[in-house]
C-alpha positions as CSV (number, residue, x, y, z in Angstrom):
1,X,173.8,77.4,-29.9
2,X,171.4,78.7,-27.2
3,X,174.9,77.0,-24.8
4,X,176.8,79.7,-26.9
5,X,174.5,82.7,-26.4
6,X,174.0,82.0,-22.6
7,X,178.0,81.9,-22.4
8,X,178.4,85.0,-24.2
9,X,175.9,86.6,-22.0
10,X,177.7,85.7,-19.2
11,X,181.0,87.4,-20.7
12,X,178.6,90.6,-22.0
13,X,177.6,91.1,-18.2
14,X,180.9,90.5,-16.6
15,X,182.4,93.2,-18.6
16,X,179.3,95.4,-17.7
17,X,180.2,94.4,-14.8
18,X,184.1,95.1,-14.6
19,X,183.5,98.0,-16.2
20,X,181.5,99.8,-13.8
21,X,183.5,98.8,-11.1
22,X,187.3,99.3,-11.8
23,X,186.7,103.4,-10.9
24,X,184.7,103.2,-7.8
25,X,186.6,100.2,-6.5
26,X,190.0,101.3,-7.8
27,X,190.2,104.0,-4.9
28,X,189.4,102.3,-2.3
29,X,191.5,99.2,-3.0
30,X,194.8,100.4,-1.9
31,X,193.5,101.5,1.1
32,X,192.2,98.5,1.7
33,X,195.6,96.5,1.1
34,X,196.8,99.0,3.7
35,X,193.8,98.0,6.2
36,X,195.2,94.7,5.9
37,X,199.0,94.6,6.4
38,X,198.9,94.3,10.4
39,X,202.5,96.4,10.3
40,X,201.1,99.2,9.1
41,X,198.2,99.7,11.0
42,X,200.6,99.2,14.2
43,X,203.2,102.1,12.3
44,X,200.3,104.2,11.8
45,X,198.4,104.2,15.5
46,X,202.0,104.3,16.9
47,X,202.8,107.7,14.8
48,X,199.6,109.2,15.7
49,X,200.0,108.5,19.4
50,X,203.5,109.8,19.0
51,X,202.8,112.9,17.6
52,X,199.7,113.0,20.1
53,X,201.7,112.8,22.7
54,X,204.6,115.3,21.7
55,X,202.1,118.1,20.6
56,X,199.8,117.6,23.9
57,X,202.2,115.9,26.6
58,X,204.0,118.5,27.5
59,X,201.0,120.9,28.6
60,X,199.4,118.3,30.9
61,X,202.6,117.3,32.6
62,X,203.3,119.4,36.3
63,X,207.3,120.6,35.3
64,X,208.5,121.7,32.2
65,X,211.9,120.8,30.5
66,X,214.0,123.1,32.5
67,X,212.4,122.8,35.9
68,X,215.2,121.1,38.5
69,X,213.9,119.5,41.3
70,X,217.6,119.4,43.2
71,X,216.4,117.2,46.2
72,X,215.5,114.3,43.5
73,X,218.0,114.0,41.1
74,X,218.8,111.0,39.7
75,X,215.1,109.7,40.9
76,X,214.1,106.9,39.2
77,X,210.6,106.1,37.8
78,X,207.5,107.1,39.4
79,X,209.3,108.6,42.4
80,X,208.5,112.2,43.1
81,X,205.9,113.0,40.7
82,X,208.1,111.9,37.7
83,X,206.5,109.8,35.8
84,X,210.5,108.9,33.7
85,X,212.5,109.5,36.6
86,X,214.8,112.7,36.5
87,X,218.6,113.3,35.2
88,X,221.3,114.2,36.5
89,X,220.2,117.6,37.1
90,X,217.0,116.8,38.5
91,X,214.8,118.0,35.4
92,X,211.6,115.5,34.8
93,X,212.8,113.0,32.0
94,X,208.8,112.9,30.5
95,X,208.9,116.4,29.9
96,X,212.0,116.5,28.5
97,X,211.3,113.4,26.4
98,X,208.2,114.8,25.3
99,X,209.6,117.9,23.7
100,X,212.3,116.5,22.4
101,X,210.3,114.5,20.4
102,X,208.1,117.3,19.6
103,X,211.7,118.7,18.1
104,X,212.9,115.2,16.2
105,X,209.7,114.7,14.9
106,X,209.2,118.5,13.5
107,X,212.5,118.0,11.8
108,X,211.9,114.6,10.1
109,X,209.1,116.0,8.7
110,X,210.7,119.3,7.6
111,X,213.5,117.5,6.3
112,X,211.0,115.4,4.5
113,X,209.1,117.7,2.7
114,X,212.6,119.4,1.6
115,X,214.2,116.4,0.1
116,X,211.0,114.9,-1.7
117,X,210.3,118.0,-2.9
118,X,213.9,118.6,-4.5
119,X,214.4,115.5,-5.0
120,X,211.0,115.4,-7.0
121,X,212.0,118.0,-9.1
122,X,215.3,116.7,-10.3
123,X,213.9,113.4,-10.9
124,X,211.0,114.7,-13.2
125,X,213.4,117.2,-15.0
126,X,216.0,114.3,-15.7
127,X,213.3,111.7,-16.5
128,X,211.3,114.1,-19.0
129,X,214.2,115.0,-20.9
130,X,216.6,112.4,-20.6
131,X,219.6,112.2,-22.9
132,X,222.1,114.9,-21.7
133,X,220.0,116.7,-19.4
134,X,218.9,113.4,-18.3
135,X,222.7,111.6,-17.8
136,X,224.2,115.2,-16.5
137,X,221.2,115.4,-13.5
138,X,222.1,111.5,-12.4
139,X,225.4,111.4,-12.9
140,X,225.1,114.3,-10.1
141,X,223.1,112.5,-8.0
142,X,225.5,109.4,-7.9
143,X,228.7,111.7,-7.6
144,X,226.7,112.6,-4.6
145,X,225.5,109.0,-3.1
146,X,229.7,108.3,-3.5
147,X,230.3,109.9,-0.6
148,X,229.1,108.0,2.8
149,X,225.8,110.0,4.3
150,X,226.8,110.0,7.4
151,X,230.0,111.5,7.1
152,X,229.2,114.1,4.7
153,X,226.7,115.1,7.0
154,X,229.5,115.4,10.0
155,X,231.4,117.3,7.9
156,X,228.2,119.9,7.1
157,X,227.3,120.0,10.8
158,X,231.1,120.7,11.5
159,X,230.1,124.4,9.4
160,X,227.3,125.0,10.5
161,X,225.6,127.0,13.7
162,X,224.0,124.4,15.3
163,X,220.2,125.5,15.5
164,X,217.0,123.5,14.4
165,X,216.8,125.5,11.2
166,X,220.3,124.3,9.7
167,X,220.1,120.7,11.0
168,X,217.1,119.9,9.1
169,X,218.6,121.5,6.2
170,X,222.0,119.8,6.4
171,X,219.6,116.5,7.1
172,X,217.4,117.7,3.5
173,X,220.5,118.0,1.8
174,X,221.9,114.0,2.4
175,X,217.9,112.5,1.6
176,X,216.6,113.8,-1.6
177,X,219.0,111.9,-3.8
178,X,217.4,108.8,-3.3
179,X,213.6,110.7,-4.2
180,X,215.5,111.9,-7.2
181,X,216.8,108.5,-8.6
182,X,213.4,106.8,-8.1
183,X,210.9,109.6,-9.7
184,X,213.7,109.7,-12.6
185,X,213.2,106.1,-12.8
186,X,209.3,106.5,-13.2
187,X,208.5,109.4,-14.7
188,X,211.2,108.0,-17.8
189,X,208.9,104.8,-17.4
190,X,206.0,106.9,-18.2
191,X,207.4,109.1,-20.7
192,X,206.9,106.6,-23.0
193,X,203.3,105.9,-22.2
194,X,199.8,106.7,-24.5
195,X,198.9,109.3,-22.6
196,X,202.3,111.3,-22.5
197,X,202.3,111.4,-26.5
198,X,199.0,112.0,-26.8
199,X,199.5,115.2,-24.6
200,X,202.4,115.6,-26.6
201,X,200.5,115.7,-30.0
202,X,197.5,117.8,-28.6
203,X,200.4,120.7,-28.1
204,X,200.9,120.5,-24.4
205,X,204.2,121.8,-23.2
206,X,206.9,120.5,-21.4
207,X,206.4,122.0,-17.9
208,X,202.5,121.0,-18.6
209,X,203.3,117.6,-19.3
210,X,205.7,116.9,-16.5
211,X,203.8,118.3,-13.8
212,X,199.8,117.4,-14.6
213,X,200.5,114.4,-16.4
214,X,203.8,112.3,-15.7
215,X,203.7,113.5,-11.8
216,X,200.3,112.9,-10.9
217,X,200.9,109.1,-12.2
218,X,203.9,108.9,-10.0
219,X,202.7,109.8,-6.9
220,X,202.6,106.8,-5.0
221,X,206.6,106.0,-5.1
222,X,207.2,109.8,-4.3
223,X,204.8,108.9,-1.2
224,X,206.9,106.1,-0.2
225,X,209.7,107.1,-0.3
226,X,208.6,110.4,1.8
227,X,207.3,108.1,4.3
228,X,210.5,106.5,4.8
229,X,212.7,109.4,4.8
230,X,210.8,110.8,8.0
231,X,212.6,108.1,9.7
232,X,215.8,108.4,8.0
233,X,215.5,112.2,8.8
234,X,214.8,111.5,12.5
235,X,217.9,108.7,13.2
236,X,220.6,111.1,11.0
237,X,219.2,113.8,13.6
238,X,219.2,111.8,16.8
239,X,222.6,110.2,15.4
240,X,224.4,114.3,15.0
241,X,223.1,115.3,18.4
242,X,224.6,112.2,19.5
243,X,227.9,113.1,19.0
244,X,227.4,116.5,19.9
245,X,227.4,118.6,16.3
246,X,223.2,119.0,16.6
247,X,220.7,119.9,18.6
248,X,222.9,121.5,21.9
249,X,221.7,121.7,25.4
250,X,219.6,122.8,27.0
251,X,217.6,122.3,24.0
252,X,216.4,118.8,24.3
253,X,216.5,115.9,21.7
254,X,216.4,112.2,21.4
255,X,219.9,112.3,20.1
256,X,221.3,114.8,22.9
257,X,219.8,113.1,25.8
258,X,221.1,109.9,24.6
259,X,224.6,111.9,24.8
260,X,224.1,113.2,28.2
261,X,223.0,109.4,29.4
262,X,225.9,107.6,28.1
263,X,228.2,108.4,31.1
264,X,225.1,107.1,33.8
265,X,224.1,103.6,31.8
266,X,224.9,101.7,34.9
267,X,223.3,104.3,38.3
268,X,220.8,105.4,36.0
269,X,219.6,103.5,33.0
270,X,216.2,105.1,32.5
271,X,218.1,107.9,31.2
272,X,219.2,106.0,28.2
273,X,216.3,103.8,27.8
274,X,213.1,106.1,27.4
275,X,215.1,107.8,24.6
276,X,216.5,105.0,23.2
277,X,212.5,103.2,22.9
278,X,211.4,106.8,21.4
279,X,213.7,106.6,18.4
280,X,213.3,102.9,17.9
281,X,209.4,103.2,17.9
282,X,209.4,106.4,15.9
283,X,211.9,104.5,13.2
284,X,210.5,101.5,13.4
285,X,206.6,103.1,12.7
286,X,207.8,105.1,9.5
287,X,209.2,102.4,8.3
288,X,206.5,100.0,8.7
289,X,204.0,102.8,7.0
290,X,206.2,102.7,4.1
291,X,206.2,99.3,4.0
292,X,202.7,99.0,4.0
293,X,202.2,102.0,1.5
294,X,204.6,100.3,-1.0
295,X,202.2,97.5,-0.9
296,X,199.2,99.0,-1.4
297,X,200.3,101.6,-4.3
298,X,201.5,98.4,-5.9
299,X,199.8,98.8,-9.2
300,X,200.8,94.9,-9.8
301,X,198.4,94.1,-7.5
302,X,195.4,95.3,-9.6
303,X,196.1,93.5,-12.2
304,X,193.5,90.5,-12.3
């Protein structure tokens, strides 16, 4: 008997226990999931030394984007004062790099905020209402994803003036469908929860509901997938500029000076190089940070 009491003692202060805990703990254990995945951390210091270096670079190097040193063109690394080397015009690669990535990192992010923030919206109107609103919004969304992204965004770049502004918009425009499909998914998920028909029953209306309640519980997806359409955004705006319907000269981007380089891969390889590691570590860290973020907001994972 007394074997009995202790044992149920035991239980009595483990639930005291777990149930202090869960709400002080329960913030700080996805960020500690992120702490841990090694990926992540890397995606994250390589982001904030990116965007470090684009906003501040450019002010504490000696020649701006458009200064041409004539007598060293074509000078390769650490000859002349330029850290890069120089093009083909003799303007300092670093500088240039610099603030192009100042511009493909501005409109990842734009275009980011844009297509979550559409894309949120459909997604919690069709997955609130469902049924014809519901089937009408997606069946939109996949007519949409039919079509290849990167050749409906050629063919929107082909109609458009080519300026920062319209670029990121054209880019918004072929991302949010994704955002859409996978807040419909939750927030229909949720629809069905307690707490949705018990605002329901307490007289709370739609627009309340979907916007206080259903979106606040489906924040960490939308965050994901945010994350990984900055890189999306920045490769669809380095790929455009690539084949010459973005960003146009002498405006610089990672996607234009990969353009310009093309013709000099074999004299002068630097050109293609230094942009070509910019996009690859500015993908590459976006995606990691998702990755890393999908674990961490994995609700699975506090179960137990």
């Amino acid at each position: 008997m007394s074997a009995t009491l202790r044992a149920g003692d035991v239980a009595m202060d483990d639930a005291v226990v777990l149930a202090d805990t869960p709400e002080s703990a329960r913030g700080s254990r996805p960020w500690q999931r992120f702490r841990h995945h090694r990926l992540a951390m890397f995606g994250s210091a390589a982001i904030f030394i990116l965007v470090l270096a684009t906003v501040v670079g450019p002010w504490l190097i000696p020649f701006d984007e458009l200064h041409i040193d004539i007598r060293n063109r074509f000078a390769p690394p650490l000859v002349g004062g330029h850290i890069f080397g120089t093009d083909q015009l003799g303007r300092d690669l670093a500088a240039r790099l610099l603030t192009a990535g100042r511009l493909s990192l501005a409109v990842g992010f734009s275009a980011m905020l844009i297509s979550a923030s559409f894309g949120t919206l459909i997604g919690v109107v069709a997955g609130y209402y469902g049924g014809l609103v519901g089937a009408a919004l997606m069946r939109f969304v996949d007519a949409i994803l039919c079509f290849p992204t990167i050749f409906l965004l050629l063919v929107l770049a082909a109609f458009i003036v080519p300026n920062v502004a319209m670029i990121t918009l054209i880019i918004a425009a072929t991302a949010w469908m994704e955002v859409a499909r996978i807040v419909a998914s939750q927030i229909a998920t949720l629809r069905e929860r307690d707490f949705t028909l018990a605002a329901e029953m307490l007289g709370a209306s739609g627009t309340y509901i979907m916007f206080n309640e259903l979106l606040r519980n489906a924040i960490g997806p939308i965050i994901v997938a945010a994350t990984l359409t900055v890189a999306r955004a920045i490769l669809l705006e380095a790929y455009i500029s690539f084949l010459g319907y973005g960003i146009q000269p002498p405006m610089a981007s990672w996607g234009n000076m990969l353009n310009n380089a093309q013709q000099y891969l074999g004299s002068a390889p630097w050109l293609a190089i230094f942009p070509g590691l910019a996009i690859t570590l500015a993908v590459t860290s976006f995606n990691f940070v998702g990755d890393g973020l999908r674990d961490a907001l994995d609700a699975r994972m506090d179960i137990g």
